[in-house]
N, C-alpha and C positions, 0 to 999 in steps of 0.2 A: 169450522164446525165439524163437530163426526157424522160420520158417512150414515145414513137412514139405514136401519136393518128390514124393512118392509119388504121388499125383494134381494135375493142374494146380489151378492154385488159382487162383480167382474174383475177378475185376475188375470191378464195376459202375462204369461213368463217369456220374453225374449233372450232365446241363447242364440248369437253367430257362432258359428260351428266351422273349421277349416282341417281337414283330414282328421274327424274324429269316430270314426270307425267304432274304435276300440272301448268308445267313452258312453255314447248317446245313450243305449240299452241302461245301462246303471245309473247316469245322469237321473232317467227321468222315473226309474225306481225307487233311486235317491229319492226326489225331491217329491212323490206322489205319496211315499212311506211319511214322509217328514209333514206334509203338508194334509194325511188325513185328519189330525185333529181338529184343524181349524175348522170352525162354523162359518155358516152362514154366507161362504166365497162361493160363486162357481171359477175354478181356474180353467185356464186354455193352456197349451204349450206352446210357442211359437218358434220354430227352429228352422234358423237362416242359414244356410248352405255357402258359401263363400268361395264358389268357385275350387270346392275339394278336387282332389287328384285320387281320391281311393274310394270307398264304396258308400262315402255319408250318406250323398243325397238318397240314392237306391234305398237304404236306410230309413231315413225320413220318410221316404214313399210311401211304403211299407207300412211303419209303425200308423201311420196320418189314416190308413186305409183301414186298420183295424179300429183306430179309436176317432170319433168328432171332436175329441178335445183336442186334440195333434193337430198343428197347421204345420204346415212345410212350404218356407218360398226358398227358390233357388238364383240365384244368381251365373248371369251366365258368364262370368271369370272372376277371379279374386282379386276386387277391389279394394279388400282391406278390412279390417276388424271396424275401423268408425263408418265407413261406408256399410257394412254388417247391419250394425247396430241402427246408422239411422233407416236403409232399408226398414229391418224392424219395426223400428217405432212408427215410424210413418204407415207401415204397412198393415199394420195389428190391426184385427177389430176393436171397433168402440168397446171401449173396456172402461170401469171408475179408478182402477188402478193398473199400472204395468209395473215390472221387475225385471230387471236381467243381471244377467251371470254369465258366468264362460262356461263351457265345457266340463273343463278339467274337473270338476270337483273340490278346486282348490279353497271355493271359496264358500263356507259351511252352509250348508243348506237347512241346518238346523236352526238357525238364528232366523230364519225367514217367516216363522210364526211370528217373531217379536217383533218383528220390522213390520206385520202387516197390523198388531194390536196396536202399537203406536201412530202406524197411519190412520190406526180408527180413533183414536184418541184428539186429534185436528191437526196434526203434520203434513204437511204436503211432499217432503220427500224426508226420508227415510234411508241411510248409510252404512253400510259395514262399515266398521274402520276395525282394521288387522291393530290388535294388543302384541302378538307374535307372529311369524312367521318363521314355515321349514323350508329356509332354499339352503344355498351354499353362500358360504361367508362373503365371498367376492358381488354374490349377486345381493344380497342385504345390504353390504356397503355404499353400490353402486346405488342401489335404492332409495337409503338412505340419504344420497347427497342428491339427488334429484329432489326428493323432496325437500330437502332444508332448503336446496336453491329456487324453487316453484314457490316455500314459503314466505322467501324474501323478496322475488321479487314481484308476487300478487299480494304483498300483504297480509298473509292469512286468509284470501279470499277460497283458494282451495282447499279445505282440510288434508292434514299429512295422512299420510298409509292407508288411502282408500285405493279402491280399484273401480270398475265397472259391476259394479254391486251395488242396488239401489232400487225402493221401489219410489213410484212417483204417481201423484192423482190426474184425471184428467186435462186438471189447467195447468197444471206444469208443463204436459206433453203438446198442448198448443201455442205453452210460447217458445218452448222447445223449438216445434218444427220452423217456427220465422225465422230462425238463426241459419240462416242455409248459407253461409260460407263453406271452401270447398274445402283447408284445413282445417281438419274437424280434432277436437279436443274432446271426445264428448263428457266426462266428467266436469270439467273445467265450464262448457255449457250450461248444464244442466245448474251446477250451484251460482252460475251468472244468474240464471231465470231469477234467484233472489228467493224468495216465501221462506214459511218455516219448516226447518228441518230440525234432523235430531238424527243424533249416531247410535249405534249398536256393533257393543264388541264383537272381535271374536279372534280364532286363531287361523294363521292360516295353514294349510295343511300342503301337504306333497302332492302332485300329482298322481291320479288313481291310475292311469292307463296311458299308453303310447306314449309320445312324444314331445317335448311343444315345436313348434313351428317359430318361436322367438329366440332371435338369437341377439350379441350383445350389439350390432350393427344395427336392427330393428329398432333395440331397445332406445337405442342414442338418436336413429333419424327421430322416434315415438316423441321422446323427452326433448327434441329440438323443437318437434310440431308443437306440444304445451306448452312451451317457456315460448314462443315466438308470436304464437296465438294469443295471448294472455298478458304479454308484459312487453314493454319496449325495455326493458330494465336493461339486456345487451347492450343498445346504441348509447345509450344514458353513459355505460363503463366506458366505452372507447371514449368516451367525449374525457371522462375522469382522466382515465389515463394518459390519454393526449396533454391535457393541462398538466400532468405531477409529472409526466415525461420533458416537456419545455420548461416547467420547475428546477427540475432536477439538473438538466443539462446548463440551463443560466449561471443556477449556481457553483456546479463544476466547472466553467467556463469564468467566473469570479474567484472561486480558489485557486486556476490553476493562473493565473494571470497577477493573482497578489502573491503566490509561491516563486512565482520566474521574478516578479519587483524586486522582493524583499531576500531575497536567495540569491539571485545571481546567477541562478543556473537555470537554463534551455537546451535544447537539442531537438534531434529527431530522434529520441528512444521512444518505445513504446509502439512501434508499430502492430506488436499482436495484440494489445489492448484492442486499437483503435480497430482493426480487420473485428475483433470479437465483438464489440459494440457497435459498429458498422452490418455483422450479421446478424445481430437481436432485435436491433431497431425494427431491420427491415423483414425479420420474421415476423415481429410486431406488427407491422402496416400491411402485408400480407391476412394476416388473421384476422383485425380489423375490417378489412377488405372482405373478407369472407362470411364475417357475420353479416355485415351490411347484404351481403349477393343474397344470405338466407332471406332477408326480407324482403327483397325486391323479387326472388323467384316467388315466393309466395304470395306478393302484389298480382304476380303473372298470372299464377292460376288462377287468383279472384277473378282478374279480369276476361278468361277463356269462360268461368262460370259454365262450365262442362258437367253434367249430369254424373251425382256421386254415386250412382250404382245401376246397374240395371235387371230386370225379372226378367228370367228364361221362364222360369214355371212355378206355379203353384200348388198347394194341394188343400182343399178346405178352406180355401180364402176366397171370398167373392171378389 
């Protein structure tokens, strides 16, 4: 059902923020320019500090101090963008809607009218999904195979070329919070909760200021957390391979055996074949080996069920 317009209804914006200095000022100019037309919201700001190394949280301080709608929590080390994020949401005031974004501006802030008329329309979460994207070819590539691969092997349960962009109503955010495992996916999360959603385009843009803090080691451990989170679909392949591997060698072991019958000819040639197929196999059961560790380390952490972030401070947050 749409949301009753009898009182304004509550927008928390959660951004986690990681050395963005150079960003937050325009961010929330950005999004305050963009976000006057809309009726009928009262918005908050919510901006999570993630254990910066340069002047954000000072920042946050600050701006929190001049305006009641700026809230500022800090974190006292950098736990991580999904530890960010659910800090965040867990932390926000009661609000009938939340939304978050990144920093950078990458991701249009413009589209965030539309995202909230749809939510009024009876959507319970609400999606960018990027039509284009400005990175560099190498990083769209790699992007794109993450996602083909995330859509094979959830099924189409996560939609391709979203990000952390997304608004959501209140009952989303409380079945949200139950999911408190310590590998956090949180996109992949949030479209678990299941309800109805709806996408909205858009494009995405260059970074406006400083840095990013992702590099393509982040990117892979990030895209290992979602596929390992989400899908056993790894284990399922070694199992494949294993079988088309004893397939494969039976049968080579049948050919070479009716070739020495019917021929006449044996020997011991061939020793660099066999050294090179003796190195593949076992780079094979290495790698193997190694997916398997990814899910057993991440069995471990379930079981540590260690505290995914912790507040040093606040500012406007009871």
């Amino acid at each position: 059902m749409p949301m009753s317009k009898i009182l304004p209804s509550k927008l928390t914006i959660i951004v986690p923020c990681y050395n963005e200095e150079a960003n937050i000022k325009a961010l929330l100019e950005t999004l305050q320019k963009n976000l006057k037309p809309v009726a009928g919201w009262e918005i908050r700001y919510l901006l999570v500090n993630d254990g910066s190394r340069d002047s954000t949280w000072q920042i946050i301080s600050q701006l929190a101090q001049e305006s009641a709608n700026i809230l500022g929590l800090n974190l006292s080390r950098n736990f991580g963008k999904e530890a960010a994020l659910l800090a965040g949401i867990e932390q926000a005031p009661l609000s009938d809607a939340y939304l978050t974004l990144d920093a950078d501006l990458q991701d249009d802030p413009k589209i965030i009218a539309e995202m909230i008329k749809k939510l009024d329309t009876g959507y319970d979460i609400v999606y960018g999904q990027r039509s284009e994207r400005k990175d560099s070819p190498l990083y769209i590539f790699l992007a794109s195979g993450f996602y083909w691969l995330m859509d094979m092997a959830t099924k189409g349960a996560i939609p391709k070329n979203v990000a952390d962009f997304y608004i959501f109503n209140e009952r989303v955010r409380l079945e949200f919070l139950k999911l408190q495992e310590s590998v956090r996916f949180t996109r992949g999360l949030l479209f678990y909760t299941g309800f109805k959603k709806a996408p909205v385009m858009y494009t995405r843009e260059k970074r406006v200021a400083g840095s990013t803090s992702w590099n393509y080691f982040k990117l892979f451990k990030f895209s290992l957390d979602g596929l390992t989170s989400f899908s056993t679909f790894p284990l399922h392949l070694i199992s494949i391979i294993g079988f088309v591997g004893c397939a494969m060698s039976i049968f080579g072991v049948v050919i070479y055996v009716a070739y020495s019958v019917f021929s006449g000819v044996s020997g011991t040639n061939g020793w660099a074949s066999i050294i090179l197929l003796i190195t593949f196999f076992g780079s094979l059961q290495i790698t193997m080996l190694g997916i398997i560790a990814e899910y057993i380390a991440r069995n471990t952490l379930e079981i540590k069920n260690r505290q995914k972030y912790i507040v040093m401070d606040r500012v406007n947050l009871d």
